[in-house]
C-alpha positions as CSV (number, residue, x, y, z in Angstrom):
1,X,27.0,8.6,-5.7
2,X,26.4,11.8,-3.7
3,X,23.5,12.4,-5.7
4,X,22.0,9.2,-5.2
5,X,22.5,9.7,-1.5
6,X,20.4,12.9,-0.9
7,X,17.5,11.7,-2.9
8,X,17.7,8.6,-1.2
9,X,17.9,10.5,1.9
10,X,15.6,13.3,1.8
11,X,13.1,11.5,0.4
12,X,9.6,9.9,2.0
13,X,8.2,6.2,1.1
14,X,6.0,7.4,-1.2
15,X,8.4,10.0,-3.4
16,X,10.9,7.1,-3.4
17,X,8.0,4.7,-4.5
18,X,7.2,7.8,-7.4
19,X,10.8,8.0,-8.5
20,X,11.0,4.0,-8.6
21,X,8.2,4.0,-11.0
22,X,9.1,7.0,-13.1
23,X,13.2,5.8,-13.4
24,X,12.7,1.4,-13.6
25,X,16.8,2.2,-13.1
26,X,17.2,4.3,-10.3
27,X,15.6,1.1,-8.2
28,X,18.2,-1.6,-10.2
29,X,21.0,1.1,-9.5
30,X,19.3,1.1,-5.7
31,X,18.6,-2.4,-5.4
32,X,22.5,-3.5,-6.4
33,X,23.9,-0.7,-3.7
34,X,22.0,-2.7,-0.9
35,X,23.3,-6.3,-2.1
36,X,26.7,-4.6,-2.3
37,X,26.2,-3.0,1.1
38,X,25.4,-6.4,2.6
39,X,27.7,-8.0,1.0
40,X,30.6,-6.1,2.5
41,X,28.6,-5.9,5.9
42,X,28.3,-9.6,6.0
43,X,32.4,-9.9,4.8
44,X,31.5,-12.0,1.4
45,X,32.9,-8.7,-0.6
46,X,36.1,-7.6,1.0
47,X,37.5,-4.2,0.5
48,X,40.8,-3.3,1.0
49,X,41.7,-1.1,3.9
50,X,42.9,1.6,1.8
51,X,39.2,2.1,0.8
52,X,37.3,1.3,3.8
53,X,36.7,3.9,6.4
């Protein structure tokens, strides 16, 4: 997950548009980290409190 986070990160709209195209899924892998990011954001996925920060 780290990993995914620097590239994501450090890189511009057009490397991330490069590495979308070259890996079809790194973008599924990115694409179901949002929806479970806004899921949890918006309290339909709940975590429990020993894993929420």
């Amino acid at each position: 997950m780290l990993a995914f986070k620097q590239v994501f990160d450090s890189s511009s709209k057009i490397q991330m548009d490069y590495i979308c195209l070259q890996y079809p899924g790194f973008f599924r892998f990115a694409k179901m980290m949002e929806l479970l990011a806004q899921g949890i954001a918006d309290g339909v996925i709940q975590v429990p409190k020993e894993h929420s920060t």
